[in-house]
DOKESE-573309 format. One record per residue: residue in one letter; x, y, z of N, C-alpha, C in turn. Coordinates in steps of 0.2 Angstrom, whole numbers, padded with zeros to 4 digits, always signed. Example, Ala and Ser with C-alpha at 12.3 -4.5 7.8 and 13.67 -1.06 7.14 Angstrom:
<atoms>
a+0066-0028+0039+0062-0022+0039+0066-0016+0039/s+0064-0011+0035+0068-0005+0036+0064+0000+0039/
</atoms>
This chain:
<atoms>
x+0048+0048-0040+0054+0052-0037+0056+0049-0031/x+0063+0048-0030+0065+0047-0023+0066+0052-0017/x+0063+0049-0012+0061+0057-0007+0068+0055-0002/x+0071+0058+0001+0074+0060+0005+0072+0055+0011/x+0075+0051+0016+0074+0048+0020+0076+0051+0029/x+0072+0050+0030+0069+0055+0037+0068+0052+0043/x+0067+0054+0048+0064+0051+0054+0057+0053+0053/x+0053+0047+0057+0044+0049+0057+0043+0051+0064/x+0039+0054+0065+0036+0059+0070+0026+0056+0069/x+0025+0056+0073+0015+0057+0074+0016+0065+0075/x+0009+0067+0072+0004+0072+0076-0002+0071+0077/x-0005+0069+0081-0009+0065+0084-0009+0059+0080/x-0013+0054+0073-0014+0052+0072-0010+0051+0064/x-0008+0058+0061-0004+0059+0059+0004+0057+0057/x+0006+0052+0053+0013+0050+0052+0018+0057+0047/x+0022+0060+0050+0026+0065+0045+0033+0061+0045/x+0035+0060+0040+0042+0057+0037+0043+0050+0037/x+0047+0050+0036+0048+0042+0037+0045+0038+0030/x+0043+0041+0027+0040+0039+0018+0032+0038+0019/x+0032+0042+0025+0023+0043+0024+0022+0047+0020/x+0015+0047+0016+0013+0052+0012+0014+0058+0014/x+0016+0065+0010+0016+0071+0012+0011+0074+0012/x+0010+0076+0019+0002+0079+0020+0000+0087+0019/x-0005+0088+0020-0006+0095+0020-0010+0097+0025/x-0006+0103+0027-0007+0108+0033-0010+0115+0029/x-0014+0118+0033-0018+0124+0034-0017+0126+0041/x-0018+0135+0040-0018+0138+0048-0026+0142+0047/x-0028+0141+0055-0032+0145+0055-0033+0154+0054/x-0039+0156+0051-0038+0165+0050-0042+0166+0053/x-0044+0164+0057-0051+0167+0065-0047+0168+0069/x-0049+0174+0075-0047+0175+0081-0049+0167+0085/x-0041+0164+0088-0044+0160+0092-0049+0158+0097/x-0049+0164+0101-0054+0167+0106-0060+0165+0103/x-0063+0164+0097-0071+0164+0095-0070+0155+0094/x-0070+0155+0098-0072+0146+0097-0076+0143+0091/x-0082+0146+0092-0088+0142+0088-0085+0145+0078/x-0081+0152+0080-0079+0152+0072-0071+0149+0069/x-0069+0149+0076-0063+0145+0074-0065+0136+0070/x-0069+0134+0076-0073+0127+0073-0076+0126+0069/x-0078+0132+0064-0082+0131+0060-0076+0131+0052/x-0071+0136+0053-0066+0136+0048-0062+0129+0048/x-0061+0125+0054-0057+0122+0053-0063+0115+0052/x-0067+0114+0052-0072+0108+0048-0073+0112+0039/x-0074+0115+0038-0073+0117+0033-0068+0115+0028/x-0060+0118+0032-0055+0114+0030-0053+0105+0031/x-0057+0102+0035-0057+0097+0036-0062+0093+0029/x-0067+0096+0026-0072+0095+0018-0066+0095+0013/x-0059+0099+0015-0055+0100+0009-0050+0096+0009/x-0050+0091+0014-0045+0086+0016-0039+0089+0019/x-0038+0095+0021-0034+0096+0028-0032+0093+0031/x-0026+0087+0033-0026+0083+0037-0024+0087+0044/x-0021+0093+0047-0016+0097+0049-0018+0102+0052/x-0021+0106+0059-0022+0112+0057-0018+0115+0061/x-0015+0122+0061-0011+0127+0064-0018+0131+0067/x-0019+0133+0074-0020+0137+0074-0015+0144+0079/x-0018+0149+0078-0012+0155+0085-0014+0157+0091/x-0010+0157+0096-0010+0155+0102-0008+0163+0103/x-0011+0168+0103-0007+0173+0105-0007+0176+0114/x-0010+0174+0117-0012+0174+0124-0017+0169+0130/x-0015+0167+0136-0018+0162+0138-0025+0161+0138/x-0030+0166+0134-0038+0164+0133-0037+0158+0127/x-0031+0162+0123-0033+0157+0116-0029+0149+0118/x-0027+0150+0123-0023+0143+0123-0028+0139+0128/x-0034+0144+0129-0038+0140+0137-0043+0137+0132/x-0042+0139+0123-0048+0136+0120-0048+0130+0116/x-0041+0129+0118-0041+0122+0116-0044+0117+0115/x-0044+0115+0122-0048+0107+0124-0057+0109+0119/x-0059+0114+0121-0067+0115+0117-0064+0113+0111/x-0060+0116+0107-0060+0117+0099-0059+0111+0098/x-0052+0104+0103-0051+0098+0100-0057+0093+0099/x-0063+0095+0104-0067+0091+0106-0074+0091+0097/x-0072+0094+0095-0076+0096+0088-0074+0096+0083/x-0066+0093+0083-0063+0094+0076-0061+0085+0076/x-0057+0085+0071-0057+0079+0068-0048+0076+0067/x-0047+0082+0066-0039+0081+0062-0034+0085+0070/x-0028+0084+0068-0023+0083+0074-0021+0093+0073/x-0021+0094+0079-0021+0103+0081-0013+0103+0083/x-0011+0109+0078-0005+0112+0082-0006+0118+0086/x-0001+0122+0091-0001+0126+0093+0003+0131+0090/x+0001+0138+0088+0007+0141+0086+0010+0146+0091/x+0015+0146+0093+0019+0150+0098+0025+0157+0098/x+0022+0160+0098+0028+0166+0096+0029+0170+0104/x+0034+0170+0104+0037+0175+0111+0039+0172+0117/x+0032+0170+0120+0029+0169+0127+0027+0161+0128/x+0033+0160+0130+0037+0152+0131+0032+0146+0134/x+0028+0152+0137+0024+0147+0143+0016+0147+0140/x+0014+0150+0136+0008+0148+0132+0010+0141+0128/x+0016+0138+0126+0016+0134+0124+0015+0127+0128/x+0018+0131+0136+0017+0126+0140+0010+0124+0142/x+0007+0131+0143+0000+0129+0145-0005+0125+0137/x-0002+0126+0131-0007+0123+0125-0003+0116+0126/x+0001+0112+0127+0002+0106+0129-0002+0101+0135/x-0001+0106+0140-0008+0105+0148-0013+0103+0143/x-0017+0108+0139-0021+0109+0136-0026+0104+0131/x-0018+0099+0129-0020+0096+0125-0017+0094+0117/x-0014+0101+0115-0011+0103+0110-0006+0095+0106/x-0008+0093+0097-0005+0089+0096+0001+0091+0095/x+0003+0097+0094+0009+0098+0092+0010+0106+0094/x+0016+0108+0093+0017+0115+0096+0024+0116+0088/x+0021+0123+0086+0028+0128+0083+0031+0134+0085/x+0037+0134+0087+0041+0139+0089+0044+0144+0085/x+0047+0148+0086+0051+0150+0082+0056+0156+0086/x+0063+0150+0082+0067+0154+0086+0069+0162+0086/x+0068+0164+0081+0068+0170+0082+0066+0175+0087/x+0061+0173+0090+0059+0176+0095+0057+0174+0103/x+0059+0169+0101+0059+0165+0109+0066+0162+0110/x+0071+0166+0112+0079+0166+0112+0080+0164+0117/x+0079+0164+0122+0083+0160+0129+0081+0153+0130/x+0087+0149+0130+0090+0144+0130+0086+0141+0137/x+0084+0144+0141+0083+0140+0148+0075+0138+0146/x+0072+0145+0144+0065+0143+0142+0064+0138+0137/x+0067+0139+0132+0065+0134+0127+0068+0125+0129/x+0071+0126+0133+0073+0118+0138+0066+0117+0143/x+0064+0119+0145+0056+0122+0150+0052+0117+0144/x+0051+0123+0138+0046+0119+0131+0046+0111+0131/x+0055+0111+0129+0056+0104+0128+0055+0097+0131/x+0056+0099+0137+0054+0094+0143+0046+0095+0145/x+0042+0100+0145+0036+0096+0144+0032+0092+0139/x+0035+0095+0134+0035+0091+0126+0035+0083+0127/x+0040+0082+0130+0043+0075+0133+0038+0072+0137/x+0036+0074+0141+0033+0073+0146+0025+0071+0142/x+0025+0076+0139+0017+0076+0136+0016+0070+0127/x+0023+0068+0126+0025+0065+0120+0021+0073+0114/x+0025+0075+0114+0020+0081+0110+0028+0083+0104/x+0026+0082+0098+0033+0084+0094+0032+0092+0093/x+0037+0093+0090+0039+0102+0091+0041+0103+0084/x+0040+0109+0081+0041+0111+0075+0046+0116+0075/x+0052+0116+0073+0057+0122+0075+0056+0125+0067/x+0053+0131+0068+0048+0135+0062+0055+0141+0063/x+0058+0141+0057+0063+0146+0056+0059+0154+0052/x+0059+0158+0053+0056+0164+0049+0060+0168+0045/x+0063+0169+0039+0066+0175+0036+0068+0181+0041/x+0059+0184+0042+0059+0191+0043+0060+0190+0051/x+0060+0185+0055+0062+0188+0061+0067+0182+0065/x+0072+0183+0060+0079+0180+0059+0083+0188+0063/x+0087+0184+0070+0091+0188+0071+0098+0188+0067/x+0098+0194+0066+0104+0194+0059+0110+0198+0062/x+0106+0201+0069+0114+0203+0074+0119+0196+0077/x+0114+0190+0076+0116+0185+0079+0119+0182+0072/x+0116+0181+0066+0115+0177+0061+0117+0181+0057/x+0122+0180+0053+0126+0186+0046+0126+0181+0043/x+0127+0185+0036+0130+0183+0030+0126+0182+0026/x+0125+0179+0022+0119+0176+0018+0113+0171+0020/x+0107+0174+0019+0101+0174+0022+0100+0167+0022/x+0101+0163+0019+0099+0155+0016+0104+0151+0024/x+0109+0153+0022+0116+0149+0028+0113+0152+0034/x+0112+0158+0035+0110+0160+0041+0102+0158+0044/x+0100+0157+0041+0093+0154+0042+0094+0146+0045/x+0100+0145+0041+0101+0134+0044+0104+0135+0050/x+0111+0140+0050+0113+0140+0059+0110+0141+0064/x+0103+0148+0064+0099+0147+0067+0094+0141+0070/x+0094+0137+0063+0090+0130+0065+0093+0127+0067/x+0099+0125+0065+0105+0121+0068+0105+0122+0077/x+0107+0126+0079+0109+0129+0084+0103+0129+0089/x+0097+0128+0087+0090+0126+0089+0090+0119+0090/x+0093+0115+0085+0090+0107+0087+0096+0103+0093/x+0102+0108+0091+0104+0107+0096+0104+0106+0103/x+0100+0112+0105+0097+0111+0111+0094+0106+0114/x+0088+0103+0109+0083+0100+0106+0088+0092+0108/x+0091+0091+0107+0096+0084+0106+0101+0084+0112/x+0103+0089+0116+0104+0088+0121+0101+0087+0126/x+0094+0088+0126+0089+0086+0132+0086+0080+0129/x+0089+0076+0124+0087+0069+0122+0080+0069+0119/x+0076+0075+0114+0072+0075+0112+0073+0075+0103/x+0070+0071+0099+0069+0071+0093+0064+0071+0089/x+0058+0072+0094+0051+0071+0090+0050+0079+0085/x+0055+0081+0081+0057+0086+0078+0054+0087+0071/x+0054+0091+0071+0050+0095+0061+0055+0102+0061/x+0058+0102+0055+0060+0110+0053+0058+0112+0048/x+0056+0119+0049+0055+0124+0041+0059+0130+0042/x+0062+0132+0036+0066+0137+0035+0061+0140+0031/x+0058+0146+0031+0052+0150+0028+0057+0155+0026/x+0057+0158+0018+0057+0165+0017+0052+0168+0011/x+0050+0172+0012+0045+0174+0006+0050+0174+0001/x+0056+0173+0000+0059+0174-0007+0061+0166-0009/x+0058+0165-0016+0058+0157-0015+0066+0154-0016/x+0071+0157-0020+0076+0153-0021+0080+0153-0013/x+0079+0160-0009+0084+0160-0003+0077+0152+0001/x+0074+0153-0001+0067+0145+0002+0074+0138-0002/x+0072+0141-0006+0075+0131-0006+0083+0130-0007/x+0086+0136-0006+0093+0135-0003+0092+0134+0003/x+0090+0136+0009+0092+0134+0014+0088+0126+0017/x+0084+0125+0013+0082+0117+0012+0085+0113+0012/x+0091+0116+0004+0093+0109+0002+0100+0108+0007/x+0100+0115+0010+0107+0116+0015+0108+0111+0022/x+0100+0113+0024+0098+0111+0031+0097+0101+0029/x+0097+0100+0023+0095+0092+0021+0102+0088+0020/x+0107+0094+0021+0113+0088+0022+0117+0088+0028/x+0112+0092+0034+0115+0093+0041+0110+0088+0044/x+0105+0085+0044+0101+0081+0048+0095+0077+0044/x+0094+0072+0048+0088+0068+0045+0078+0069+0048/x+0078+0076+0051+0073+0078+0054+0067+0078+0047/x+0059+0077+0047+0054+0079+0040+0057+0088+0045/x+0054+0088+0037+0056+0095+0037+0047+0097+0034/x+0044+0103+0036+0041+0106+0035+0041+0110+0029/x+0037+0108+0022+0040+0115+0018+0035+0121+0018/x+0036+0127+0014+0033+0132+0013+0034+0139+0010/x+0031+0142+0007+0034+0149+0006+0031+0155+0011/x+0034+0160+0016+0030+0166+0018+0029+0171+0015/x+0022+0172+0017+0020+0178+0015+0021+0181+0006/x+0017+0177+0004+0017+0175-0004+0012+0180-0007/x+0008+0182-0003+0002+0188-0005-0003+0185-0008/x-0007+0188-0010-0013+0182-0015-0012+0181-0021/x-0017+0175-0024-0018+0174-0031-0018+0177-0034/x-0014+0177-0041-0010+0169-0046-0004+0173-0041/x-0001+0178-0039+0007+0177-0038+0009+0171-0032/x+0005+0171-0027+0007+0168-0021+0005+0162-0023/x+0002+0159-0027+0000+0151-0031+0007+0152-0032/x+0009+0155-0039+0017+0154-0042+0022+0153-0036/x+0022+0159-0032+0028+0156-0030+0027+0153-0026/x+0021+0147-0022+0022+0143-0018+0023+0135-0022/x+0020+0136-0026+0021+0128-0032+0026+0128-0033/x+0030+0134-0037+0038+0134-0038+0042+0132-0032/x+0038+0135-0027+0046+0134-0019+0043+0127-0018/x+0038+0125-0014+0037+0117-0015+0038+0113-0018/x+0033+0115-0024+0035+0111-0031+0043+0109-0032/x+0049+0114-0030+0054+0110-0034+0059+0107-0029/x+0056+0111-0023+0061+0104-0018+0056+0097-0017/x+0050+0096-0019+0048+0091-0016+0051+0086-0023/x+0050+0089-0028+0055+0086-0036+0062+0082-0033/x+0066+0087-0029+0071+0086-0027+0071+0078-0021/x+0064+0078-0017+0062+0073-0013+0064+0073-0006/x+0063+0081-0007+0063+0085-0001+0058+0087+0002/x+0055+0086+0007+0048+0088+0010+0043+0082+0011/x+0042+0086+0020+0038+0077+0021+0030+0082+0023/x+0028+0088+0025+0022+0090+0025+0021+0099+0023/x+0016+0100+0020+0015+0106+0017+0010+0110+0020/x+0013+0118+0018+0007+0121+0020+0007+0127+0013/x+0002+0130+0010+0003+0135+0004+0000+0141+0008/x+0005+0145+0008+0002+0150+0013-0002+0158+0007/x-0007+0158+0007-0010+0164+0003-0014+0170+0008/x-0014+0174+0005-0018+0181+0006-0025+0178+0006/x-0027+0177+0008-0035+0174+0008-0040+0166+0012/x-0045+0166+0009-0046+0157+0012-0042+0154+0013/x-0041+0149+0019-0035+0145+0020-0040+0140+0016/x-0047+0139+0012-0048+0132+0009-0044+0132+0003/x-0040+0139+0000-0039+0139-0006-0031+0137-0005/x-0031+0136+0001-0023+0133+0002-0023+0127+0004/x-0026+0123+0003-0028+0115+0003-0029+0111-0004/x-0033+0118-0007-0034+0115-0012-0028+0116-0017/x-0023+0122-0019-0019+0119-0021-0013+0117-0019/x-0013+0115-0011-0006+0111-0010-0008+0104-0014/x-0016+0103-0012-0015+0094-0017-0017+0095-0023/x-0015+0101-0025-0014+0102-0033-0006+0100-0034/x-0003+0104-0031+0005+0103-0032+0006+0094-0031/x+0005+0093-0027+0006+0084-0024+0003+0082-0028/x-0004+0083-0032-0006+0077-0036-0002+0078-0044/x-0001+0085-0047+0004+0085-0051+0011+0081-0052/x+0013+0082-0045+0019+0078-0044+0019+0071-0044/x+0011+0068-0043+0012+0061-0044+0011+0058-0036/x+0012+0063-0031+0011+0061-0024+0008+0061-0022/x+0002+0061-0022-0006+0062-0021-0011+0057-0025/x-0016+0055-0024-0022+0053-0030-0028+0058-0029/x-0031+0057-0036-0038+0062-0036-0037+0063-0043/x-0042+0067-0043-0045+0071-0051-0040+0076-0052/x-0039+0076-0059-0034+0082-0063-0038+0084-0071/x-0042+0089-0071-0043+0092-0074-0039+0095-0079/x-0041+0093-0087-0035+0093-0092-0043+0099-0098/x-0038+0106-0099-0045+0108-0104-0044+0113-0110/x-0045+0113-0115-0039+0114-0122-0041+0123-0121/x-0036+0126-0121-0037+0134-0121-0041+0135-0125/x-0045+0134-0130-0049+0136-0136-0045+0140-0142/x-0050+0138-0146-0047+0143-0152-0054+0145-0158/x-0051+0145-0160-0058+0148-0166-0063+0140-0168/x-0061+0136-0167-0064+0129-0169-0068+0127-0165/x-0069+0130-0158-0072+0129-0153-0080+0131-0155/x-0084+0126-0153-0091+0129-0155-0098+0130-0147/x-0094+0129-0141-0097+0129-0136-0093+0134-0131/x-0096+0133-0128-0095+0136-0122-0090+0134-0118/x-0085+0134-0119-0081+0128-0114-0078+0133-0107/x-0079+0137-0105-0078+0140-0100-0082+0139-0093/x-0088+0139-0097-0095+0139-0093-0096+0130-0091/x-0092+0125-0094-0092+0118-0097-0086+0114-0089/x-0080+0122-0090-0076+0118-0086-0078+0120-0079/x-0082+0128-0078-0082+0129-0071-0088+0124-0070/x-0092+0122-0071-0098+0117-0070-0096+0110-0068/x-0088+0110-0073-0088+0102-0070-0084+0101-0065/x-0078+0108-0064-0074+0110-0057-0080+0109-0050/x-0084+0112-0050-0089+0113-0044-0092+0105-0045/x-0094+0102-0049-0097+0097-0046-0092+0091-0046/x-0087+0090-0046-0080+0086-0047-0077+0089-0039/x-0077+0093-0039-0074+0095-0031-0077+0090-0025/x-0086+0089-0027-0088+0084-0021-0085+0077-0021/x-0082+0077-0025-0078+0068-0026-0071+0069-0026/x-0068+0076-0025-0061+0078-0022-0060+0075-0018/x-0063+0078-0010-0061+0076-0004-0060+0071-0002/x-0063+0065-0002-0063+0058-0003-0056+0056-0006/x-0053+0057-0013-0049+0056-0016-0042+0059-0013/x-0044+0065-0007-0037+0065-0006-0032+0063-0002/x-0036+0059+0002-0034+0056+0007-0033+0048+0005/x-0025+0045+0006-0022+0041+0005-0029+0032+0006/x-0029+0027+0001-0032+0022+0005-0027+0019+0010/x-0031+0015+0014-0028+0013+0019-0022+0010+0017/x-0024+0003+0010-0020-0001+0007-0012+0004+0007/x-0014+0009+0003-0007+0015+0002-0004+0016+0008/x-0007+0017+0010-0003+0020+0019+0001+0013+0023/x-0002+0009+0023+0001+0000+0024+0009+0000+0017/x+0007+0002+0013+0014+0001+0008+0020+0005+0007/x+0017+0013+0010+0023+0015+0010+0026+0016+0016/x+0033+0012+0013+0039+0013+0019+0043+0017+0016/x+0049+0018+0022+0054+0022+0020+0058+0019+0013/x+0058+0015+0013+0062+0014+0006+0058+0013-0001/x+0052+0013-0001+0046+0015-0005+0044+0022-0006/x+0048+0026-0005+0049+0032-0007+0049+0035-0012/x+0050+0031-0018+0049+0033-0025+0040+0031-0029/x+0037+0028-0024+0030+0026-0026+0026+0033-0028/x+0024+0031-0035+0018+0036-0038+0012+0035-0038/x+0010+0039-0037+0002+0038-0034-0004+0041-0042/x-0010+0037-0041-0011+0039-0048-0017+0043-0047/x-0019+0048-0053-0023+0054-0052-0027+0051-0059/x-0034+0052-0058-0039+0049-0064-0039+0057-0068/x-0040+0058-0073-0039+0062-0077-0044+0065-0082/x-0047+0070-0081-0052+0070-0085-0053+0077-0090/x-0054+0074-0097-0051+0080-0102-0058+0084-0104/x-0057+0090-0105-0064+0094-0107-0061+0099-0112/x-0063+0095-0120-0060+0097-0125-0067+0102-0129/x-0063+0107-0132-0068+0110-0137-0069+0108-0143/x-0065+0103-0146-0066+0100-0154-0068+0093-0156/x-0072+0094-0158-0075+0085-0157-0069+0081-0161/x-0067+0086-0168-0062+0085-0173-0055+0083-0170/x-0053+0088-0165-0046+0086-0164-0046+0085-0156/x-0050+0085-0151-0051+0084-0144-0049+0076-0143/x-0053+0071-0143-0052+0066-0143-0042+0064-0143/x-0041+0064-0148-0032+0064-0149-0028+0069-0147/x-0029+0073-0146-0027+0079-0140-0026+0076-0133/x-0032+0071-0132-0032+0073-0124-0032+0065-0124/x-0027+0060-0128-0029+0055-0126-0025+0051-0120/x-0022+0054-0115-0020+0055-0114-0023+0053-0107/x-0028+0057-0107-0035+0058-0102-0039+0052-0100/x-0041+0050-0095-0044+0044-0093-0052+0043-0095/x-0053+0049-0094-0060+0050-0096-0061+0058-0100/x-0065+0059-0105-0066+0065-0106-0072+0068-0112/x-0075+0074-0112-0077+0074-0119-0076+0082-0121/x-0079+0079-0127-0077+0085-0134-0084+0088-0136/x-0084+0095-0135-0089+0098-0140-0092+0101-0145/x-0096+0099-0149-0096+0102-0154-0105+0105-0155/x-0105+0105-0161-0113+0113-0160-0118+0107-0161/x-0122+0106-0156-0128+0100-0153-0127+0096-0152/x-0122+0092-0156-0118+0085-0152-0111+0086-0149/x-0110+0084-0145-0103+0082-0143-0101+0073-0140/x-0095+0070-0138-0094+0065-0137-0090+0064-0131/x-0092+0057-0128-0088+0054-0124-0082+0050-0125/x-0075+0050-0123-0069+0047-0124-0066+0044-0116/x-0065+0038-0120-0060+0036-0116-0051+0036-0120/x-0046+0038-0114-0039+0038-0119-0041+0037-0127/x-0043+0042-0129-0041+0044-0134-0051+0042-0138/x-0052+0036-0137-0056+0031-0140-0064+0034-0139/x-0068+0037-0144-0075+0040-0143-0079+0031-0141/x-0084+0033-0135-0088+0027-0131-0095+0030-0133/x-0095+0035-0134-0104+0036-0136-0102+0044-0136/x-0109+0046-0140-0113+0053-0142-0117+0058-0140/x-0115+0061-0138-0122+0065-0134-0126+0070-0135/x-0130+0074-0134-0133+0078-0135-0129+0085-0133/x-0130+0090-0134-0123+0095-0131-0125+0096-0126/x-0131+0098-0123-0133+0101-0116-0133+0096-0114/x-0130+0089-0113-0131+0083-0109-0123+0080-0107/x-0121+0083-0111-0111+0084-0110-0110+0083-0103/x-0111+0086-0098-0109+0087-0091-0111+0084-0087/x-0117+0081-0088-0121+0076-0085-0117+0068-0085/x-0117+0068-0092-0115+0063-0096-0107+0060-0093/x-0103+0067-0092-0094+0066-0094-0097+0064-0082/x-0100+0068-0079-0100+0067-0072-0102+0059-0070/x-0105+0056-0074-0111+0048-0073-0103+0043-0075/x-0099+0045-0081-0093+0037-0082-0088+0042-0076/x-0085+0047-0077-0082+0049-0073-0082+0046-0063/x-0087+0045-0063-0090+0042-0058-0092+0034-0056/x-0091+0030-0060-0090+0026-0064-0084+0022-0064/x-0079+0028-0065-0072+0026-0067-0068+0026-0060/x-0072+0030-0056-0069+0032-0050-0069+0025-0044/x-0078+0021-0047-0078+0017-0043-0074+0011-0044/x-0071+0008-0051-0070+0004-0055-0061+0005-0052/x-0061+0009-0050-0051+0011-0050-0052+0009-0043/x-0056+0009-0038-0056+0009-0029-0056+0003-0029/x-0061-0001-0032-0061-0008-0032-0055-0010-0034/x-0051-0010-0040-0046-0012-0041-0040-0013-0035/x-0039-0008-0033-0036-0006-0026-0035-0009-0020/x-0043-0010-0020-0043-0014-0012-0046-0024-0014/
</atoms>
């Protein structure tokens, strides 16, 4: 797919836009003040390939804990900022790779030029984080989508007369079509990576659906240069499926688990078959989600359309018809009652015992992983 071409911005280490890979963000769900549990959620997050983290800054203790938390972590720190103009300033002093605002609530024009110019000063880019729910709509009428871009508009505004660019925007609504209207609206007003996202989605499956969906269909459109899946619960389980959405889409690499719903043919367990090879296939995730260096050196802006490949591995129930079902699949086997077998695309490579299935599909699957990396580099 061809992605929309943008200006690149760093976060710390971090490239966003510019035909860099679209990366993914998490926010911290500890009180910042607890240093040692805040560092511990976001290494965590950093095992699930996090590249990104948001933490919130609600008051100057939490913004005094910054320098301790950078000193432990690994991946580029934003600040998040609501209200009180000058915690943003002091999480820059601080150290902060990045800071997000949002204009809803930080309305005065002199302060947020205060922001801008230490930003400058400090090379620190800015995230102009638009919010549905706390969109002034005394200021902003009409339909929520347009009123969401004027607000952003009228934000970068400011941002461009103080000669600053190092910009990201997100229009956030928890409803997902007013989410990718004002996307596609704000994408024909400027060349800034835009942040995507859905708020306040609630938890799983509804908040998975509508965040795959709102992502999912502007990123199709080749809009959106970093992500965040915002759920009711673990922020690891919003890591884990943003590079679901992105390996889906072909713009990511890693493992894709492919596994036949069953039917009366089935002569094994395959539920018990897929969670066992989920959990041990997750420790070979992390590793694959992050781009090889080679990828990162190739994509430029006009390589925007490059597809990234995902090894694929199928866990069929029918020895009879799994194989050609899932040939598809890079690697994969089929069960049946005491024997089952090993496939490649399509093509049975050996036989195995049943209870050696998973032992058996993890040793070529792992195999295959090293055989694809070689090839690469």
């Amino acid at each position: 797919m061809k992605r929309r071409k943008t200006r690149q911005i760093s976060i710390g280490k971090v490239k966003v836009g510019g035909g860099a890979p679209v990366s993914v963000q998490s926010m911290t769900k500890t009180d910042t003040r607890d240093i040692k549990a805040t560092v511990k959620q976001i290494r965590e997050l950093e095992k699930e390939g996090c590249e990104i983290i948001r933490i919130a800054i609600p008051d100057r203790e939490a913004a005094e804990t910054i320098p301790a938390i950078k000193k432990r972590i690994k991946i580029p720190l934003i600040a998040d900022i609501h209200f009180d103009y000058r915690l943003a300033l002091e999480a820059m002093e601080n150290g902060a790779d990045g800071i997000r605002i949002n204009p809803g609530n930080i309305k005065n024009k002199e302060k947020i030029i205060q922001i801008i110019r230490k930003a400058k000063e400090k090379r620190v880019p800015i995230r102009v984080g638009v919010n549905s729910g706390s969109l002034d709509r005394k200021r902003y009428k009409g339909p929520l989508a347009r009123a969401m871009v004027r607000s952003a508009s009228d934000s970068v505004k400011i941002f461009e007369k103080e000669r600053f660019y190092d910009i990201i925007v997100s229009l956030k609504a928890s409803d997902v079509l007013t989410t990718i209207e004002a996307y596609r609206l704000m994408a024909k007003r400027c060349n800034y990576p835009f942040h995507l996202g859905i708020t306040a989605t609630g938890l799983p499956p509804s908040g998975i659906i509508k965040s795959a969906l709102g992502i999912g269909s502007l990123l199709l459109e080749g809009i959106g240069d970093t992500i965040r899946v915002s759920l009711t619960g673990p922020p690891q389980e919003e890591v884990r499926i943003g590079y679901e959405i992105l390996r889906t889409l072909g713009l990511r690499k890693g493992m894709e688990i492919l596994a036949c719903p069953t039917c009366g043919r089935c002569e094994i367990d395959l539920i018990k078959i897929v969670q066992q090879v989920e959990e041990q296939l997750s420790r070979l995730q992390a590793a694959s989600h992050k781009p090889q260096a080679k990828e990162l050196k190739s994509l430029k802006p006009e390589a925007g359309s490059l597809r990234l490949t995902t090894l694929k591995v199928a866990i069929m129930g029918c020895v009879v018809n799994g194989p050609g079902e899932a040939r598809e699949a890079d690697i994969g086997i089929a069960g049946g009652e005491k024997v089952g077998v090993i496939f490649r695309k399509g093509r049975v490579i050996k036989r195995v015992r049943e209870k050696d299935l998973v032992r058996a599909l993890l040793r070529e699957t792992k195999k295959l992983q090293v055989t694809s990396h070689k090839l690469q580099n």
